[in-house]
PDB file of N, CA, C and O in Angstrom, chain B, residues numbered from 101:
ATOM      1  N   UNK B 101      83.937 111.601 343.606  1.00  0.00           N
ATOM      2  CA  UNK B 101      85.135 111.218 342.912  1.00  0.00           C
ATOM      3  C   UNK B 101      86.268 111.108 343.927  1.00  0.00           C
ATOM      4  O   UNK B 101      86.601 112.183 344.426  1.00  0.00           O
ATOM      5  N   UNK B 102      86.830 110.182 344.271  1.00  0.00           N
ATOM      6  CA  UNK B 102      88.057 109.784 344.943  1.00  0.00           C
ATOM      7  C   UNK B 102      89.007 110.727 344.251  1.00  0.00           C
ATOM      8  O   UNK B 102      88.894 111.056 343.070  1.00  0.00           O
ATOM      9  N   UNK B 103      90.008 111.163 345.122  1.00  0.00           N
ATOM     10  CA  UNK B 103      91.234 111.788 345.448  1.00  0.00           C
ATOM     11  C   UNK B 103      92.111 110.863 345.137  1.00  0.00           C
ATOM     12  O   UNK B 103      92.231 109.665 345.390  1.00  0.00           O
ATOM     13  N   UNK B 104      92.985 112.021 344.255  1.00  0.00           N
ATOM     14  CA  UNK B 104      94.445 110.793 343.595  1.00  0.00           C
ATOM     15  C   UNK B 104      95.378 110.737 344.870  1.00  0.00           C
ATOM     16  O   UNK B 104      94.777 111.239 345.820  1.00  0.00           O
ATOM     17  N   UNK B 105      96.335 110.404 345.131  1.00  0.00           N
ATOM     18  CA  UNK B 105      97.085 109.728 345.536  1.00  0.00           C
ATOM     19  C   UNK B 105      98.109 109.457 345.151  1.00  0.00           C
ATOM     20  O   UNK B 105      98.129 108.866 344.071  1.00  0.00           O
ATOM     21  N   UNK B 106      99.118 109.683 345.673  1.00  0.00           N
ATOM     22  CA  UNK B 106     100.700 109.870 345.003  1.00  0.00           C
ATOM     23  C   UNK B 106     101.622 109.282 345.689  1.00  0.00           C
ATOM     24  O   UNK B 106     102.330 109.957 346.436  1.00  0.00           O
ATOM     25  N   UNK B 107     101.810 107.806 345.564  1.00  0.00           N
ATOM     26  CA  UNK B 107     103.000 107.011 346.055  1.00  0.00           C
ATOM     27  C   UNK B 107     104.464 106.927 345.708  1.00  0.00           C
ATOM     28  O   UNK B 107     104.764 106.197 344.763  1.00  0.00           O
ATOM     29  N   UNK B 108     105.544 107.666 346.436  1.00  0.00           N
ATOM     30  CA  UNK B 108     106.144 107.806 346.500  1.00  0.00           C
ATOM     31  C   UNK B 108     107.410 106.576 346.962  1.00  0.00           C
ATOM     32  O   UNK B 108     107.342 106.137 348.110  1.00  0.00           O
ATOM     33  N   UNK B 109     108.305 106.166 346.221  1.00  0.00           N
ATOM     34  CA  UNK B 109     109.159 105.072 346.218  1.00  0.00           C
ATOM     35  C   UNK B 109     110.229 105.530 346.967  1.00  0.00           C
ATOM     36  O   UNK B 109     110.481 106.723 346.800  1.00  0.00           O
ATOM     37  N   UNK B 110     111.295 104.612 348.150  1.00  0.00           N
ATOM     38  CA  UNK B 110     112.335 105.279 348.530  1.00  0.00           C
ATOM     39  C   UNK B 110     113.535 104.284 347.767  1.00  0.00           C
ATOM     40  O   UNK B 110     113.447 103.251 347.103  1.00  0.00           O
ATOM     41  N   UNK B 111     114.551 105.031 348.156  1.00  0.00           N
ATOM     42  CA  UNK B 111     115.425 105.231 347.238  1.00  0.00           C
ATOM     43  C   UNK B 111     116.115 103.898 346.952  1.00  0.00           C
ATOM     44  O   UNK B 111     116.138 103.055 347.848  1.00  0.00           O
ATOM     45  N   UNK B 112     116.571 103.694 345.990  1.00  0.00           N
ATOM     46  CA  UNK B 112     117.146 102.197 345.943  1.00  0.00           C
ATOM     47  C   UNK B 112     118.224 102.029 346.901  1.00  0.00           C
ATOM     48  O   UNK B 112     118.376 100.816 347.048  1.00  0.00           O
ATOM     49  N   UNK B 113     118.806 102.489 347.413  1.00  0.00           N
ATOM     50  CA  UNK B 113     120.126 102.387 348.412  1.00  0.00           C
ATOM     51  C   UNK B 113     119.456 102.268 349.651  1.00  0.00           C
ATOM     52  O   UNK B 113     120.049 101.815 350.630  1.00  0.00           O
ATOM     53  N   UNK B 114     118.429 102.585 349.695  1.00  0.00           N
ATOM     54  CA  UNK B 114     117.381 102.324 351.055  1.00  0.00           C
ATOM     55  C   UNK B 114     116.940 100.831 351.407  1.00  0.00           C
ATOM     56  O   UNK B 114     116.393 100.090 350.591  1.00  0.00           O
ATOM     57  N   UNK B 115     117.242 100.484 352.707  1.00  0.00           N
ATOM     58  CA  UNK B 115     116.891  99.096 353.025  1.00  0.00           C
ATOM     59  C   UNK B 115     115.325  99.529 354.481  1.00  0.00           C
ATOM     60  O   UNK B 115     115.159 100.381 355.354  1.00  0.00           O
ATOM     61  N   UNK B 116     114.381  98.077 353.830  1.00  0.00           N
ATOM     62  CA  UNK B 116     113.499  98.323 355.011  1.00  0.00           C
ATOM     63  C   UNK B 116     113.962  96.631 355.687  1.00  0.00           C
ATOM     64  O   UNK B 116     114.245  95.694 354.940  1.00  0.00           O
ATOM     65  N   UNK B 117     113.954  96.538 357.100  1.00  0.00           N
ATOM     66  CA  UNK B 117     114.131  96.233 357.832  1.00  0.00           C
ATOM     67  C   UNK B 117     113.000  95.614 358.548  1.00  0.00           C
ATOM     68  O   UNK B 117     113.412  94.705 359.268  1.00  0.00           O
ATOM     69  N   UNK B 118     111.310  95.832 358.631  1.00  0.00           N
ATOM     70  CA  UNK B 118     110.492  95.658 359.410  1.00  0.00           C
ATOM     71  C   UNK B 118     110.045  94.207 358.742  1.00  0.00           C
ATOM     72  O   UNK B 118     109.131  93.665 359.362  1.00  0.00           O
ATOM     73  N   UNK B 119     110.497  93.542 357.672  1.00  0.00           N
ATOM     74  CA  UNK B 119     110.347  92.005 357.691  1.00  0.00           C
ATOM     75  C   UNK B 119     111.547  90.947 358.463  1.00  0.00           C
ATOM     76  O   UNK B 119     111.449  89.722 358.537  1.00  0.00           O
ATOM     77  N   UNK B 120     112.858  91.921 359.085  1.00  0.00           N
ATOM     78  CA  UNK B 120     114.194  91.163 359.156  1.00  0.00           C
ATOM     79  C   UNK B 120     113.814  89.956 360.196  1.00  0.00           C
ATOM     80  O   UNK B 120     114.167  88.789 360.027  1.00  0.00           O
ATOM     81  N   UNK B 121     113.286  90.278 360.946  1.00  0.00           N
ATOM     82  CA  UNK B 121     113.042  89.354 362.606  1.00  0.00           C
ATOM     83  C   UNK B 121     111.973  87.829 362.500  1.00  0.00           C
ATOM     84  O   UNK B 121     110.761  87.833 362.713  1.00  0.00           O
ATOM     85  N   UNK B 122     112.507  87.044 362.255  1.00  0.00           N
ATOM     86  CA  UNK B 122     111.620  85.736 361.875  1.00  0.00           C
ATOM     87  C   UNK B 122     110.339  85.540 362.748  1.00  0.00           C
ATOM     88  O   UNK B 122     110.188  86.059 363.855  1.00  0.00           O
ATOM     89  N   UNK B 123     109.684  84.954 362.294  1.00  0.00           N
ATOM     90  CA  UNK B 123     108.133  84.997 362.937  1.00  0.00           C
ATOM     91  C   UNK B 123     108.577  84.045 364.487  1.00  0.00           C
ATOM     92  O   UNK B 123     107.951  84.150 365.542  1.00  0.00           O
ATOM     93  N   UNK B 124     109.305  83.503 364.357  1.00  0.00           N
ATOM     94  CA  UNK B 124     109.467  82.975 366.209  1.00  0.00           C
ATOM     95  C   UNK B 124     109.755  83.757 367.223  1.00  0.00           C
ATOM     96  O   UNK B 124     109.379  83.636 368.389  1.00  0.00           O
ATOM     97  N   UNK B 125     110.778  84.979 366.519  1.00  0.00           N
ATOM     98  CA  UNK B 125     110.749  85.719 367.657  1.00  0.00           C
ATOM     99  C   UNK B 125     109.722  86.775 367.724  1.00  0.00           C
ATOM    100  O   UNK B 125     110.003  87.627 368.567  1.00  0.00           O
ATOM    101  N   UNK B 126     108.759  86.954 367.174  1.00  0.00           N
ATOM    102  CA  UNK B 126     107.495  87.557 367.632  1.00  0.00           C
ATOM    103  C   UNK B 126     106.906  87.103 369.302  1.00  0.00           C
ATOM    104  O   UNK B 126     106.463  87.905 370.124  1.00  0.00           O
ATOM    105  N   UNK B 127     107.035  85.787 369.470  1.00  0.00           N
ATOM    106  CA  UNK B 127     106.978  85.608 370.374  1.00  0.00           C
ATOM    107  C   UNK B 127     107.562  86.036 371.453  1.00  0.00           C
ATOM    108  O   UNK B 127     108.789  86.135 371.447  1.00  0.00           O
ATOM    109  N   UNK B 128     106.676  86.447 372.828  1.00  0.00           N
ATOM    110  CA  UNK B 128     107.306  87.277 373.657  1.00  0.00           C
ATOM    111  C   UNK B 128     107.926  85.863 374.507  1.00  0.00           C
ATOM    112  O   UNK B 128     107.407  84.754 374.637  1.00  0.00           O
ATOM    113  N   UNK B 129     109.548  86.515 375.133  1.00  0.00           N
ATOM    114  CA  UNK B 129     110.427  85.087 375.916  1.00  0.00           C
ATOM    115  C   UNK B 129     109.777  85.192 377.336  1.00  0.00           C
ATOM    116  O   UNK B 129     109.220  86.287 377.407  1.00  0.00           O
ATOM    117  N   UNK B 130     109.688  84.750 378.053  1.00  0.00           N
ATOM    118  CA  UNK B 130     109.196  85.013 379.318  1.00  0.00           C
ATOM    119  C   UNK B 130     110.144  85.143 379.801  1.00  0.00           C
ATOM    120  O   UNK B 130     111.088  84.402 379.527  1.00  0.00           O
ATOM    121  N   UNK B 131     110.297  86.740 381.242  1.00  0.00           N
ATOM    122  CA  UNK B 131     111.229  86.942 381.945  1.00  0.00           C
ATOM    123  C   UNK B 131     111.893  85.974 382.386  1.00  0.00           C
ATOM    124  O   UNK B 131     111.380  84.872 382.191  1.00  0.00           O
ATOM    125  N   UNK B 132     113.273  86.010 383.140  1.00  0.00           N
ATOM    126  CA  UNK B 132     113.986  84.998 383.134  1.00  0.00           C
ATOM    127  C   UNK B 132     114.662  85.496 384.708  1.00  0.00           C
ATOM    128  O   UNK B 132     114.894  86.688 384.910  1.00  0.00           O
ATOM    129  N   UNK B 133     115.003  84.186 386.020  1.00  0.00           N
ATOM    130  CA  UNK B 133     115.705  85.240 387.013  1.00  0.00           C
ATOM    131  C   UNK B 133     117.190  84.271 387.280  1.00  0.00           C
ATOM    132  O   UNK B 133     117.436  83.071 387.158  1.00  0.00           O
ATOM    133  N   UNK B 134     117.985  85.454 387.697  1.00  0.00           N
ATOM    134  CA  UNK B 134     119.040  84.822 387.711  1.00  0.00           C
ATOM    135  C   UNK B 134     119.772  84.549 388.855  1.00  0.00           C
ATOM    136  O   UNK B 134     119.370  85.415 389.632  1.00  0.00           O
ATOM    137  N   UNK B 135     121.012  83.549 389.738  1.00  0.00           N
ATOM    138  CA  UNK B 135     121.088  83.875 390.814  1.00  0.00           C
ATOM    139  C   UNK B 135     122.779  84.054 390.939  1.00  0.00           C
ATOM    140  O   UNK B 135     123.551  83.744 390.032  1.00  0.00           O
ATOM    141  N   UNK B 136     123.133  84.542 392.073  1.00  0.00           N
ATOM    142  CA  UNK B 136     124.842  84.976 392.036  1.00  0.00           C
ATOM    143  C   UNK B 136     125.137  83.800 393.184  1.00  0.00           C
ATOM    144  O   UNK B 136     124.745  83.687 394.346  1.00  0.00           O
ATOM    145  N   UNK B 137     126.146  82.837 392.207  1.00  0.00           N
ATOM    146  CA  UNK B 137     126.597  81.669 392.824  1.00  0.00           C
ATOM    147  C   UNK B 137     127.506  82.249 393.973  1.00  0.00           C
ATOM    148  O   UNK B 137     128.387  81.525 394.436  1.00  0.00           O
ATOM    149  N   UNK B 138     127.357  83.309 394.368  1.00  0.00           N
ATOM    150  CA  UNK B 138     128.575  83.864 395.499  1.00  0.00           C
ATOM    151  C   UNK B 138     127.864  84.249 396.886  1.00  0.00           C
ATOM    152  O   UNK B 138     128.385  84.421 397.988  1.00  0.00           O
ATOM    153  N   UNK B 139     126.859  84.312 396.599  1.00  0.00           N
ATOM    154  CA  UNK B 139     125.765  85.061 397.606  1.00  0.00           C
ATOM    155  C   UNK B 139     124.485  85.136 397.970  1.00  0.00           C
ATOM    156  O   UNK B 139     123.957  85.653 398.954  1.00  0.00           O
ATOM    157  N   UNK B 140     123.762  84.172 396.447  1.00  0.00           N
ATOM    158  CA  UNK B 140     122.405  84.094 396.079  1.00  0.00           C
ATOM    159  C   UNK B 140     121.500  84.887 396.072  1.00  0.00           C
ATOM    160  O   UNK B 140     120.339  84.727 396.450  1.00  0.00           O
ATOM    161  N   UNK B 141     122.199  86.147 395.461  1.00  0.00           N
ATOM    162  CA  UNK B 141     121.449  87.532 394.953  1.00  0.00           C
ATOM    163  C   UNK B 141     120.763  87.052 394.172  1.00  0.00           C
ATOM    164  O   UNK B 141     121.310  86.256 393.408  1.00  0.00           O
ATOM    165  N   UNK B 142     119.291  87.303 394.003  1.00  0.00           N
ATOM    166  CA  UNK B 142     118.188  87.049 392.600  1.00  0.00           C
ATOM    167  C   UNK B 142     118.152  88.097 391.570  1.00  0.00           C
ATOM    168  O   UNK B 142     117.752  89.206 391.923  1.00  0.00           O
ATOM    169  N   UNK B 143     118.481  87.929 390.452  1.00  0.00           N
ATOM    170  CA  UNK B 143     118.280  89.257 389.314  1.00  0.00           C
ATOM    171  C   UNK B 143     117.159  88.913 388.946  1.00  0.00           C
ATOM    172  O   UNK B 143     117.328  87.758 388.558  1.00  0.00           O
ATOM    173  N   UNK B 144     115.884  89.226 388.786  1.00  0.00           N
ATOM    174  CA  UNK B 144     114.936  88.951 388.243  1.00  0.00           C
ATOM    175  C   UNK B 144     114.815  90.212 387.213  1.00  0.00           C
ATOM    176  O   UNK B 144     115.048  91.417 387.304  1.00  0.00           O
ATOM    177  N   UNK B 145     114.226  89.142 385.954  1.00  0.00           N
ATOM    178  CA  UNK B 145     113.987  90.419 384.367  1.00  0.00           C
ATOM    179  C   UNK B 145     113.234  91.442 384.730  1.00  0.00           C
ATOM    180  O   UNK B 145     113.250  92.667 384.605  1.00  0.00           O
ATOM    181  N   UNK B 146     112.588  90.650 385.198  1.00  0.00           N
ATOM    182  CA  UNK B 146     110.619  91.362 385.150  1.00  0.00           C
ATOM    183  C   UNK B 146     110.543  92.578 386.141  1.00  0.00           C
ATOM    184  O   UNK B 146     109.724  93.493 386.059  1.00  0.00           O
ATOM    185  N   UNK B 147     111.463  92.453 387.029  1.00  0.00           N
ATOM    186  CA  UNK B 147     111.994  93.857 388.463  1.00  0.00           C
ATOM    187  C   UNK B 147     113.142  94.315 388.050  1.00  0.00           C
ATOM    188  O   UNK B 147     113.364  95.263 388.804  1.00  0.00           O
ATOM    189  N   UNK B 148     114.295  94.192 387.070  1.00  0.00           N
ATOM    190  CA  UNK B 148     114.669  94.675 387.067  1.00  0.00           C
ATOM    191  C   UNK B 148     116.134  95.289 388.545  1.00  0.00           C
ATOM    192  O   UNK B 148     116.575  94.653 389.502  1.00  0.00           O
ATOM    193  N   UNK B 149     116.365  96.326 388.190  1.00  0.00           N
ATOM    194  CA  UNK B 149     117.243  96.952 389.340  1.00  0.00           C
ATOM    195  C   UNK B 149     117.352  98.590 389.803  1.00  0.00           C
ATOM    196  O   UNK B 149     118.340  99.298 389.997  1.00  0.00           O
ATOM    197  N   UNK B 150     115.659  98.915 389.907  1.00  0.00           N
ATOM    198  CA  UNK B 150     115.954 100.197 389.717  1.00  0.00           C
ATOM    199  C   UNK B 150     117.459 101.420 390.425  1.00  0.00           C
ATOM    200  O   UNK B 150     118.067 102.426 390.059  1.00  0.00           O
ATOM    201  N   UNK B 151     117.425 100.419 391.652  1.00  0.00           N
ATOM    202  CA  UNK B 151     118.335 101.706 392.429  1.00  0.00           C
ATOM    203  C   UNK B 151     119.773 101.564 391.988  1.00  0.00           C
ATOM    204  O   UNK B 151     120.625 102.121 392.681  1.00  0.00           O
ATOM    205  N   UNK B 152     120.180 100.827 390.826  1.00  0.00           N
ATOM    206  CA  UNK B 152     121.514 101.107 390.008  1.00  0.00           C
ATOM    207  C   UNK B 152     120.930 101.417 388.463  1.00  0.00           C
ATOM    208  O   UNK B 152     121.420 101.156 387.364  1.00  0.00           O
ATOM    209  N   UNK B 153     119.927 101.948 388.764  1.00  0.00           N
ATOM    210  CA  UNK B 153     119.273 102.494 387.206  1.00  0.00           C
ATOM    211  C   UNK B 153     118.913 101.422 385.693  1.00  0.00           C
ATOM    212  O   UNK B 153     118.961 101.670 384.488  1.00  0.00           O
ATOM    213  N   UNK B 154     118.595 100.326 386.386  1.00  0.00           N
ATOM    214  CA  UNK B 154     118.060  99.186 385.176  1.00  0.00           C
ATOM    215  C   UNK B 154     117.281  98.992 385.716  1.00  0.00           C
ATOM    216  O   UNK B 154     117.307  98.631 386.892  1.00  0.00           O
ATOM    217  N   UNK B 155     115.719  99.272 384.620  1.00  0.00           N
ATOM    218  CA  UNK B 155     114.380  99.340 384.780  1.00  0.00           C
ATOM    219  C   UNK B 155     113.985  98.083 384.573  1.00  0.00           C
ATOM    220  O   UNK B 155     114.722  97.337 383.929  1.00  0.00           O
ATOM    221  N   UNK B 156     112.867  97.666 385.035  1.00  0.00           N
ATOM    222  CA  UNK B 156     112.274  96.507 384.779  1.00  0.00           C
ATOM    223  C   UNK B 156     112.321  96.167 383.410  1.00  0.00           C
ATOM    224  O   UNK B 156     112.478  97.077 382.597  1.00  0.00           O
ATOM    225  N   UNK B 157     112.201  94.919 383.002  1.00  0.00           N
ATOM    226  CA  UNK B 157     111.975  94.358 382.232  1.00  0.00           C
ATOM    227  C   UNK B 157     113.601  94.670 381.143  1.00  0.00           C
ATOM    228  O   UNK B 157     113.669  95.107 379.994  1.00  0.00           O
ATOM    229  N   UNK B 158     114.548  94.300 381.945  1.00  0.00           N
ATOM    230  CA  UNK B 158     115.841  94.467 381.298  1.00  0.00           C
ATOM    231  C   UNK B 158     116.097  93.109 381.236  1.00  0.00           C
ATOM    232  O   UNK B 158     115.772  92.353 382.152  1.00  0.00           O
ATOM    233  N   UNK B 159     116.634  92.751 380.264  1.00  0.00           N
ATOM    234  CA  UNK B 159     116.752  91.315 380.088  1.00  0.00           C
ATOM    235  C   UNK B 159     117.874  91.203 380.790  1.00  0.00           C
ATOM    236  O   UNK B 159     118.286  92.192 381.396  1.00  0.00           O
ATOM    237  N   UNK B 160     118.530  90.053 380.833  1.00  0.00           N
ATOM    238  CA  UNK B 160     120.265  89.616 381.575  1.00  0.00           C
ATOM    239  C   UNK B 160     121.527  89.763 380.819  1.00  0.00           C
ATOM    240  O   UNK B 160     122.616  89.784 381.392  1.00  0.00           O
ATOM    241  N   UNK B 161     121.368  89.881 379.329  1.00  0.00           N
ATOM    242  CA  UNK B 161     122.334  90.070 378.311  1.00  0.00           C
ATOM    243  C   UNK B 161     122.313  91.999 378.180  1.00  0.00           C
ATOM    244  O   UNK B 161     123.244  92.665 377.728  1.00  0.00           O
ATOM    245  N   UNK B 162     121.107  92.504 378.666  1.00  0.00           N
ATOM    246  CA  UNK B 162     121.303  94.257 378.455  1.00  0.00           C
ATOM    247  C   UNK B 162     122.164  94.584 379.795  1.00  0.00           C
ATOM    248  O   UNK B 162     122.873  95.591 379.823  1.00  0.00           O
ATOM    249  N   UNK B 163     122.099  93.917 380.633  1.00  0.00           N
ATOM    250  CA  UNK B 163     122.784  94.627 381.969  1.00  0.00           C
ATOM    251  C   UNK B 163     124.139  94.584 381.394  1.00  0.00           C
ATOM    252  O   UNK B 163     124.625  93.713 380.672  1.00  0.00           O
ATOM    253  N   UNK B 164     124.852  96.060 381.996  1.00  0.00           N
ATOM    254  CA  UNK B 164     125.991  96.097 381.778  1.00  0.00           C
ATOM    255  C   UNK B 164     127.469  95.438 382.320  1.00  0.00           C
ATOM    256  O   UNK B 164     127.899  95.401 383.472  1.00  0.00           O
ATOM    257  N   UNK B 165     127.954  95.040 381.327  1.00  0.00           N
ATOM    258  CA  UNK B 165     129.102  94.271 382.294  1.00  0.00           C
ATOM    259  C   UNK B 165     129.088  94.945 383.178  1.00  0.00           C
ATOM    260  O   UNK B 165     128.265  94.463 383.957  1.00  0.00           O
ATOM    261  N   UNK B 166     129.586  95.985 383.662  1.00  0.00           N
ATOM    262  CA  UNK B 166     130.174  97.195 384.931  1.00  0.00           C
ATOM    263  C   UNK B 166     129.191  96.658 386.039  1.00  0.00           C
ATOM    264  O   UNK B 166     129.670  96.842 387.158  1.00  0.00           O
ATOM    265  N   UNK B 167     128.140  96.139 386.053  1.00  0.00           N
ATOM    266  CA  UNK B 167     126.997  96.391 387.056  1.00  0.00           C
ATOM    267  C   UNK B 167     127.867  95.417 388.118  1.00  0.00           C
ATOM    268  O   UNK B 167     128.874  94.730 387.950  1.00  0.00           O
ATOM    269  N   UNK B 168     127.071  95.656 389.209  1.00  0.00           N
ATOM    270  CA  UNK B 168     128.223  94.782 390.805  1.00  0.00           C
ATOM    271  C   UNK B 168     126.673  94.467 391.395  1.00  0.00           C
ATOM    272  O   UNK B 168     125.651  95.152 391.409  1.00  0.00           O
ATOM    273  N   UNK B 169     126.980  93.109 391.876  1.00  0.00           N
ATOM    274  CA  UNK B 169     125.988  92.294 392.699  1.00  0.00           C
ATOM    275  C   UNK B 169     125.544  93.400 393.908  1.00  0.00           C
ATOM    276  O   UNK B 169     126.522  93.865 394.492  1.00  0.00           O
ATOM    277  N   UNK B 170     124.656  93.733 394.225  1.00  0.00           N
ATOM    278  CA  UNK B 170     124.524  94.908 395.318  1.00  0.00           C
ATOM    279  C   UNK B 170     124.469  93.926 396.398  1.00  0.00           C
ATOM    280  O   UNK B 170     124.379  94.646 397.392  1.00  0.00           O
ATOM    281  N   UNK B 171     124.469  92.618 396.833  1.00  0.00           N
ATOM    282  CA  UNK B 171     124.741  91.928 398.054  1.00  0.00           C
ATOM    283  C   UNK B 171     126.244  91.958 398.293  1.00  0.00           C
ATOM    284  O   UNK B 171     126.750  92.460 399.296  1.00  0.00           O
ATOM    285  N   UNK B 172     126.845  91.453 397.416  1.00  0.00           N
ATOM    286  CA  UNK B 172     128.531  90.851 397.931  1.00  0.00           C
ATOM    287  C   UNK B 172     129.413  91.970 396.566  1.00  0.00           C
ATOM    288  O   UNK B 172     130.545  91.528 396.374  1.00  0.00           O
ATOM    289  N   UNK B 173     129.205  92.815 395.966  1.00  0.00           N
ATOM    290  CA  UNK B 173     129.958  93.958 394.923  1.00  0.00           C
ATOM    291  C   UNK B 173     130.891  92.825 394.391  1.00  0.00           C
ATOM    292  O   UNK B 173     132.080  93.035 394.633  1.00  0.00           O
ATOM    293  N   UNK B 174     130.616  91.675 393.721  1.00  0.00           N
ATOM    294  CA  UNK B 174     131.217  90.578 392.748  1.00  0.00           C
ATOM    295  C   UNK B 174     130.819  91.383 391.349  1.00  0.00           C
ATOM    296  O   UNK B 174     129.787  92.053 391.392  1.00  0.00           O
ATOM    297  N   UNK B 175     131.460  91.361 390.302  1.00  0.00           N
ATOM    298  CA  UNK B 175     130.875  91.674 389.100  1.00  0.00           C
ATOM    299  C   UNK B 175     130.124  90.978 388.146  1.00  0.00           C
ATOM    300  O   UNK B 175     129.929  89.833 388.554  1.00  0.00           O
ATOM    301  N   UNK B 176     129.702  91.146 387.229  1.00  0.00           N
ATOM    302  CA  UNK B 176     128.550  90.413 386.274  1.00  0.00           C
ATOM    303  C   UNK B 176     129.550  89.729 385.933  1.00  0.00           C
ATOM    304  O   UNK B 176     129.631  88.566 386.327  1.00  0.00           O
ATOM    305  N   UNK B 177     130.665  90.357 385.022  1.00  0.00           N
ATOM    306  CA  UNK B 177     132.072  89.234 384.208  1.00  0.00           C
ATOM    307  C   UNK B 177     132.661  88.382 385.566  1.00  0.00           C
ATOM    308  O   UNK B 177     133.397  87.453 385.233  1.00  0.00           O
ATOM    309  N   UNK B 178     132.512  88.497 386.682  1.00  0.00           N
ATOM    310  CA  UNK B 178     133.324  87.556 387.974  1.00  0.00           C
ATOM    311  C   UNK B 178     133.022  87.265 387.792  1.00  0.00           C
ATOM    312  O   UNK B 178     133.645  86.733 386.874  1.00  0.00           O
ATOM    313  N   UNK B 179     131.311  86.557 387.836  1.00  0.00           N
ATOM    314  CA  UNK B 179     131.292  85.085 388.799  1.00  0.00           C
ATOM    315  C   UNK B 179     129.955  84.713 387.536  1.00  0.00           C
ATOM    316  O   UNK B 179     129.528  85.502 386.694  1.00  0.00           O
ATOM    317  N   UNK B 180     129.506  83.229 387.768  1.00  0.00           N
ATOM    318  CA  UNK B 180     128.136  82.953 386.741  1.00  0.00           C
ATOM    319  C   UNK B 180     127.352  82.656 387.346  1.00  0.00           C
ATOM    320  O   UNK B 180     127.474  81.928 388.332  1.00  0.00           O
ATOM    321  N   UNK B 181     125.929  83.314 386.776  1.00  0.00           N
ATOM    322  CA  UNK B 181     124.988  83.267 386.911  1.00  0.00           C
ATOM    323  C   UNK B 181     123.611  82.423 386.843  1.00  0.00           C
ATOM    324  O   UNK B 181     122.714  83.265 386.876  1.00  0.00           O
ATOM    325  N   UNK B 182     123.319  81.749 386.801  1.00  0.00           N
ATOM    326  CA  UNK B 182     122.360  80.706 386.667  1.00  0.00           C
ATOM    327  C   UNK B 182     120.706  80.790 386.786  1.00  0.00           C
ATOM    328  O   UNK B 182     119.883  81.252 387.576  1.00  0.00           O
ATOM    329  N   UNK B 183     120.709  80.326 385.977  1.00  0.00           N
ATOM    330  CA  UNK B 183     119.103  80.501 385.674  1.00  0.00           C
ATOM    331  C   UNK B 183     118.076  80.038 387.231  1.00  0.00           C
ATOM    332  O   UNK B 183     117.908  78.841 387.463  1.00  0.00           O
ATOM    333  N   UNK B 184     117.702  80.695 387.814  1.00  0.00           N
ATOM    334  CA  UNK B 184     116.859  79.777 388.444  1.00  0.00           C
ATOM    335  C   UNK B 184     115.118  79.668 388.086  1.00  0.00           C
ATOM    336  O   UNK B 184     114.378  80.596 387.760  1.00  0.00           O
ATOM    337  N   UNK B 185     114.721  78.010 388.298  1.00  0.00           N
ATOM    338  CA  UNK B 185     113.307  77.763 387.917  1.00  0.00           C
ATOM    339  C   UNK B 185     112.613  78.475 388.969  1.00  0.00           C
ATOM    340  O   UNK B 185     113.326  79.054 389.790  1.00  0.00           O
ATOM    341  N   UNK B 186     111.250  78.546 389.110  1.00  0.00           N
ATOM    342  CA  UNK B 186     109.951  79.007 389.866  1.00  0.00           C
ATOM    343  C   UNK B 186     109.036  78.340 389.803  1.00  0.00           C
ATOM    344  O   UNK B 186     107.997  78.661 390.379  1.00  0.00           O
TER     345      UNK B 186
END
């Protein structure tokens, strides 16, 4: 004889969230690298920056404004960045 089972409902003021994200972005973006029109520092996603404490796979929109080009100390808000191909 199977065991009952007691499903429990949450609360109406409760929102679930794990349908919000449309099925395109399931798709993973492929890292992306970037370069500093001042100096031609490479940010690459996929490396990251460990020795100012941003781990790999940080995208270019998580880095913090504050962060400074470690070639020429320009800031992220100074100067723009540009995608480069591979």
């Amino acid at each position: 004889m199977p065991a009952s089972v007691t499903v429990e409902c949450a609360p109406s003021h409760s929102r679930i969230h794990w349908m919000s994200t449309p099925a395109s972005a399931a798709v993973e973006t492929p890292y992306r690298a970037f370069m500093c029109v001042v100096c031609g520092f490479i940010y690459n996603e996929a490396e990251g920056w460990p020795a100012d404490g941003i781990a790999p796979g940080t995208r270019w929109e998580d880095v913090p404004e504050t962060w400074t080009c470690p070639d020429c100390g320009v800031t992220k808000s100074d100067f723009e960045m540009v995608e480069v191909t591979r």
